[in-house]
N, C-alpha and C positions, 0 to 999 in steps of 0.2 A: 493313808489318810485315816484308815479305822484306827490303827493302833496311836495316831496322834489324837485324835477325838476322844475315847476311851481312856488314856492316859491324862487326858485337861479334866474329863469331868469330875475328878474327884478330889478337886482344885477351885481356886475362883476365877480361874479362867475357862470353865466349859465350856461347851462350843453348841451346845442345844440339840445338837443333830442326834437323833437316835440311831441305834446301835442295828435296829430293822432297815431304818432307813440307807445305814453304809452297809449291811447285807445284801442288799437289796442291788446297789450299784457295784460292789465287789461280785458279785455273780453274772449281770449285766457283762460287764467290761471282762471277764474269763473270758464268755461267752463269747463277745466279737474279736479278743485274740484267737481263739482258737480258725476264726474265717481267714484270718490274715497270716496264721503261722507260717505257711510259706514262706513269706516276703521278709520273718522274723532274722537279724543275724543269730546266731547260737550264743549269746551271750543269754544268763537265764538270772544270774547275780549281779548288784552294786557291784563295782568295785570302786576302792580307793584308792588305785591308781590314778585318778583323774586329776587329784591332787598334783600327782608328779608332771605328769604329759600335758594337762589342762585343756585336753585335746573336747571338740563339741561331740555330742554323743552320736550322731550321723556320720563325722569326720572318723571318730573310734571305729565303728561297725564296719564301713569301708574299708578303710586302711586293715582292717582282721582278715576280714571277708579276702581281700587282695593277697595278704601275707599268704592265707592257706591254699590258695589258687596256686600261688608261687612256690608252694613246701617249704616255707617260712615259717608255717603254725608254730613249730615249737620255741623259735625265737623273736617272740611275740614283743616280749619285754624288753629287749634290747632293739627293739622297730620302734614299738611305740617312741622312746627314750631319742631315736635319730628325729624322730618328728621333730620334738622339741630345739632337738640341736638346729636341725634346719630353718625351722623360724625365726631361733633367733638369731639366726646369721643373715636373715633376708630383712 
């Protein structure tokens, strides 16, 4: 959000919000991941696979979380890619 805020204001679309005020709530919300890291899957990047699979981000972290239970991890890409096949067979 900061770096899209920042990036408008020196444009005529700025967004009014100060740059204290997204410091303010980017340090907030670190803060309560770090309560929940636990619960976190290991995904820590975007990725733009999501594009391919179109899979929901709950559904992704699951099905990850599952593949490495099963010694799947390193054939992550080619799981994700059966999801896809399977929907659209159903």
């Amino acid at each position: 959000m900061g770096a899209v805020c920042m990036s408008l204001e020196q444009t005529g679309l700025g967004t009014g919000i100060r740059y204290a005020d997204i410091q303010a709530l980017n340090l907030y919300w670190s803060q309560v991941r770090l309560l929940y890291s636990c619960f976190e899957a290991p995904v820590r990047a975007s990725d733009s696979s999501v594009f391919a699979h179109e899979m929901p981000g709950g559904q992704y972290t699951n099905l990850m979380f599952q593949a490495s239970q099963l010694g799947l991890g390193q054939q992550w890409a080619g799981e994700s890619l059966t999801e896809v096949s399977f929907r659209a067979w159903c």
